[in-house]
N, C-alpha and C positions, 0 to 999 in steps of 0.2 A: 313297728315296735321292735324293742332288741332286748334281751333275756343275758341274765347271770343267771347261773344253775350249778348246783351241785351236784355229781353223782357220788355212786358210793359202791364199790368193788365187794360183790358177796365172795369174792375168790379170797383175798386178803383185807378187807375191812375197811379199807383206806380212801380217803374222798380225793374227790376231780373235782376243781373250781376252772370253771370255764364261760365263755358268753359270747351271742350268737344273734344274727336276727332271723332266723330259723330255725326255733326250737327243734321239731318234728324231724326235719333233714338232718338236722344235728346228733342227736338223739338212734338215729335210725345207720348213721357212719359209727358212730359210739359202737353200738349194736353189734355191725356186722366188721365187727375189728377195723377200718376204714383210718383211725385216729390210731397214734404209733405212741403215745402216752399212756392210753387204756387197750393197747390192743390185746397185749398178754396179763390182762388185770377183769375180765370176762368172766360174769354176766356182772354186767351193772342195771344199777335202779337209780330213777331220777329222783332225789333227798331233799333237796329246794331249789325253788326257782322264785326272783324275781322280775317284774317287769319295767321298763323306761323306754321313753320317748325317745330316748339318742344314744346312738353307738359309745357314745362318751360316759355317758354316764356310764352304761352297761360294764365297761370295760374299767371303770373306776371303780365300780363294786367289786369288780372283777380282783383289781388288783390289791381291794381292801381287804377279803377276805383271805388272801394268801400270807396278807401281812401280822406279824403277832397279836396286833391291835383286834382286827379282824377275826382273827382266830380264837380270841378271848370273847368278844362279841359273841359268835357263832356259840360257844360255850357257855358263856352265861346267858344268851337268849334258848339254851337246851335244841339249837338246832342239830349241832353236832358231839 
């Protein structure tokens, strides 16, 4: 299985779109500063996650929600 997820920075307010076929290990480098994107944006929480069958997809959600389309999405489905 492989995971799009969002987190979301209690430091500064602001979300990580990222995706993974290990959520938990993922989640757990986030954590412990390990990831150079969230490393100085600590403590985060995990906001949403969805799931698929292939990396491809994962990484297509991925790259949909970073997109304005996405972004508007995320917003009017009140995820973000």
């Amino acid at each position: 299985m492989y995971f799009t997820h969002i987190l979301k920075s209690l430091k500064d307010k602001k979300y990580y779109y990222g995706s993974t076929s290990h959520l938990g290990n993922r989640l757990t480098q986030h954590k412990y500063g390990k990831v150079k994107s969230t490393k100085n944006r600590r403590p985060l929480i995990l906001h949403y996650t969805e799931q698929f069958n292939t990396k491809q997809e994962a990484e297509n959600r991925e790259r949909f929600f970073k997109s304005i389309d996405g972004y508007n999405w995320l917003k009017e489905k009140k995820i973000i």
